[in-house]
C-alpha positions in Angstrom: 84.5 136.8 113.9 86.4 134.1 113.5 84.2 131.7 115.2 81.6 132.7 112.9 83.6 132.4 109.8 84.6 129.1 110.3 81.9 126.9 109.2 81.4 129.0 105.9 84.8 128.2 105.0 84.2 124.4 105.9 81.6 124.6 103.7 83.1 126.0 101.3 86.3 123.8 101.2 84.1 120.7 101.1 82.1 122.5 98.3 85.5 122.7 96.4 86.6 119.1 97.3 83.7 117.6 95.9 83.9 119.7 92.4 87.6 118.3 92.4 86.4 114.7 93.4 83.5 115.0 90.6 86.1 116.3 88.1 88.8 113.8 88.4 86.1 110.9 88.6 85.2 112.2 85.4 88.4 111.9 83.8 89.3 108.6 85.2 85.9 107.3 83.6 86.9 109.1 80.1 89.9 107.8 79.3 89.0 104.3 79.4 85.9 104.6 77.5 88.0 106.6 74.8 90.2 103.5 74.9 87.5 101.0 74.0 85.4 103.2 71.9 88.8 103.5 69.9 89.5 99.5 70.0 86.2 98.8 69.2 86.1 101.4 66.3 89.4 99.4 64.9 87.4 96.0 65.1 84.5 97.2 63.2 86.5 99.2 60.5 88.5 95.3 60.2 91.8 97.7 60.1 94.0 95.0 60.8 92.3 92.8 58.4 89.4 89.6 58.4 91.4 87.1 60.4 89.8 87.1 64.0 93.2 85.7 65.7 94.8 89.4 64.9 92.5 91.8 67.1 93.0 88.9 70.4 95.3 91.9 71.6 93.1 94.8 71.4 90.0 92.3 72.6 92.4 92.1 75.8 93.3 95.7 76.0 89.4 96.3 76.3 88.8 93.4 79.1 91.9 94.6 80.8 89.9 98.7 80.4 86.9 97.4 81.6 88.2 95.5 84.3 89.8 98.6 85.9 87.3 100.4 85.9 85.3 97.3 87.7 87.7 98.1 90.2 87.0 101.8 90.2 83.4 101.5 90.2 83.8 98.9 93.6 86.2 101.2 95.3 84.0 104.2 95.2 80.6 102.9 95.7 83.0 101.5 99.4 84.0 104.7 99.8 81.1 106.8 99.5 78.9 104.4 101.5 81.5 104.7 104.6 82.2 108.3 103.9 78.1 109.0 104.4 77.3 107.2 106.9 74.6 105.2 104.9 76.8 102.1 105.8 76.0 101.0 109.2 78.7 99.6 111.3 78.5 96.0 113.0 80.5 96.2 115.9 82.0 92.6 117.0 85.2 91.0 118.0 87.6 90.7 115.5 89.9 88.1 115.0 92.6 89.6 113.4 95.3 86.9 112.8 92.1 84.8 111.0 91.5 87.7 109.0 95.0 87.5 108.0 95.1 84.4 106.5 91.4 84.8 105.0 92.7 87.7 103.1 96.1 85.8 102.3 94.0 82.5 100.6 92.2 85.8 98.5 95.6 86.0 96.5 96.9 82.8 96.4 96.3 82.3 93.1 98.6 85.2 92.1 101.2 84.6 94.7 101.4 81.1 93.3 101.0 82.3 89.8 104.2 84.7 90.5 106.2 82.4 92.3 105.8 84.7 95.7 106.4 83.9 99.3 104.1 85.2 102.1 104.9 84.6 105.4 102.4 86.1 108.3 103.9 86.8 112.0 101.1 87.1 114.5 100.3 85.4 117.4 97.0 82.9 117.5 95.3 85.3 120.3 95.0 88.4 118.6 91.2 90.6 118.2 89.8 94.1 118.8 86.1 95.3 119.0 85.4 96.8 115.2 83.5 96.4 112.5 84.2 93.3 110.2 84.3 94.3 106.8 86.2 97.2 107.2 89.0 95.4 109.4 88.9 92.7 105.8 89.0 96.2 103.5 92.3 96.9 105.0 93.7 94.1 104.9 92.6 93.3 101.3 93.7 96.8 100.6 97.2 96.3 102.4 98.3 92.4 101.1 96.6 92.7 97.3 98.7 95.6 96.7 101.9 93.7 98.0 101.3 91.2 95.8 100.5 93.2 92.8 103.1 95.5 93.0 105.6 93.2 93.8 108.5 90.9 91.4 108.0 87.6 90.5 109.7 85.2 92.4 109.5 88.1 95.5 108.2 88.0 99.0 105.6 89.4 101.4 105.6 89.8 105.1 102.7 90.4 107.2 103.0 91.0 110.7 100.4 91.9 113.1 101.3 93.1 116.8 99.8 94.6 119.6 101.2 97.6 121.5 99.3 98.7 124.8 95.3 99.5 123.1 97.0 99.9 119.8 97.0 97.3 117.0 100.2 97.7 114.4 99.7 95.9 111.1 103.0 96.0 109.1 103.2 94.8 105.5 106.3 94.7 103.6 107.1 93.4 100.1 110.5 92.9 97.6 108.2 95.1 95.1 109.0 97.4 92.9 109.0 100.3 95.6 108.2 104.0 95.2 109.9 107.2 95.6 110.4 109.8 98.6 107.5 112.1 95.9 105.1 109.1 94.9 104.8 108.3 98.8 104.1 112.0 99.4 100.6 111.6 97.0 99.9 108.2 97.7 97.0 108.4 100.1 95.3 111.3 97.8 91.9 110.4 96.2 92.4 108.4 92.6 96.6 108.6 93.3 98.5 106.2 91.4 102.2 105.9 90.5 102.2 105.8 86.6 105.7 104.9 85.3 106.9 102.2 82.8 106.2 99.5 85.5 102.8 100.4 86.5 101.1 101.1 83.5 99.8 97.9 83.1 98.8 97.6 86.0 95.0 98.1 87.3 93.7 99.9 89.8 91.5 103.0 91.0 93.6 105.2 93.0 90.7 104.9 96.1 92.0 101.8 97.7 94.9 103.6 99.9 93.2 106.8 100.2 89.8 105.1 101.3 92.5 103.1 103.7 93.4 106.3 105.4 90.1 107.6 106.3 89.4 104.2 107.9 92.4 104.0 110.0 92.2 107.2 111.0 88.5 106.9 112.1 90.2 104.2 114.7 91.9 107.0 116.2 94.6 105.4 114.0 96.5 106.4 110.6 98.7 104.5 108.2 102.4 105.5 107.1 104.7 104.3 104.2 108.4 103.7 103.7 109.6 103.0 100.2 112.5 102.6 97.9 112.6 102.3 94.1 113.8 98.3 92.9 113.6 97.2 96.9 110.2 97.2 98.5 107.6 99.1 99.9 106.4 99.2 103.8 102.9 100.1 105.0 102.1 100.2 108.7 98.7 100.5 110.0 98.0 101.7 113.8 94.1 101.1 115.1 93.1 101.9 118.4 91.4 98.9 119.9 89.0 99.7 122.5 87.5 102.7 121.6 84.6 103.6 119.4 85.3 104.3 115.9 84.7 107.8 114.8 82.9 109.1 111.9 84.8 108.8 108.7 86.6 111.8 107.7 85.0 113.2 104.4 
């Protein structure tokens, strides 16, 4: 019996997943709509008078809305596309330390905007069969978020090492760090921290949960070690020379 029972209650969990996932995609597209379709309803009623100079601040606040949910709209379109199996993977040879540093010169204008220091530790010979882009989707995912989570004037490290078939990338930044709770949610579809320090902050809450599925699906998986005011720690384990499995929906 409960052989048979067990794919009903698949189904049925997915079934409820997917009305969750519809329902906080729902939300998350709300509230920034609200928020412009209030801005905007300030411009036109010329509340804070005829000068144009006076609504620059609420013009940003909508840029800065629709911009996140840019963001949003990327992240999911990635993740549903992997999660279907619609996107087709390119197996190849990966260079992984060239990847690095492709996906370090992606933020070098905010690390030299902010004053931070990267530094990557990996040795010249390092690759593993996988697919391409989704080898540069974590490492987008793992050094954009040191870098916009960190100080100004703070540092990342990026190290990249190889352990028997296993392949450990470890990023660490001075940032403003998370607590032993946040972590707990962190990998959980549309998570973010929201405190005084991250509201301003964009971002879609699929990067790091999108993250997990692919690490995982390299027989892999993805931990984090945090501290409020010090820094946060990820550390990614792929397997190198076996097949990828299907993404875990």
């Amino acid at each position: 019996m409960k052989t048979l029972n067990t794919p009903i209650v698949d189904e049925e969990e997915k079934r409820r997943r997917h009305t969750q996932f519809i329902s906080v995609l729902a939300h998350e597209m709300k509230s920034p709509i609200s928020a412009i379709e209030g801005y905007l309803q300030m411009i036109r009623s010329r509340s804070l008078g005829d000068e144009l100079p006076h609504y620059d601040e609420i013009l940003d606040r909508c840029l800065a809305r629709i911009e996140g949910m840019r963001h949003l709209i990327s992240d999911l379109l990635d993740l549903t596309a992997i999660e279907s199996g619609q996107r087709r993977r390119a197996m190849t040879t990966v260079d992984l330390t060239e990847m690095a540093r492709q996906c370090i010169e992606n933020v070098m204008p905010d690390l030299l905007k902010r004053d931070i220091a990267i530094e990557l530790d990996a040795l010249e010979d390092m690759s593993m069969i996988a697919d391409r882009t989704e080898i540069e989707m974590i490492f987008n995912n793992l050094i954009s978020n040191a870098v916009k989570y960190n100080r100004d004037h703070g540092r990342v490290r990026v190290g990249l090492r190889i352990v028997g078939n296993e392949v450990k990338i470890r990023v660490e930044d001075t940032g403003i760090g998370m607590t032993p709770e946040e972590c707990g949610r962190l990998f959980n579809d549309f998570s973010r921290i929201r405190n005084e320090q991250t509201r301003l902050i964009p971002g879609s809450g699929l990067g790091l949960s999108t993250l997990k599925k692919l690490a995982e699906s390299y027989q892999g998986g993805i931990t984090v070690k945090s501290q409020p005011g010090v820094g946060t720690t990820f550390l990614v384990t792929l397997r190198r020379n076996s097949p990828p499995l299907p993404v875990d929906v």
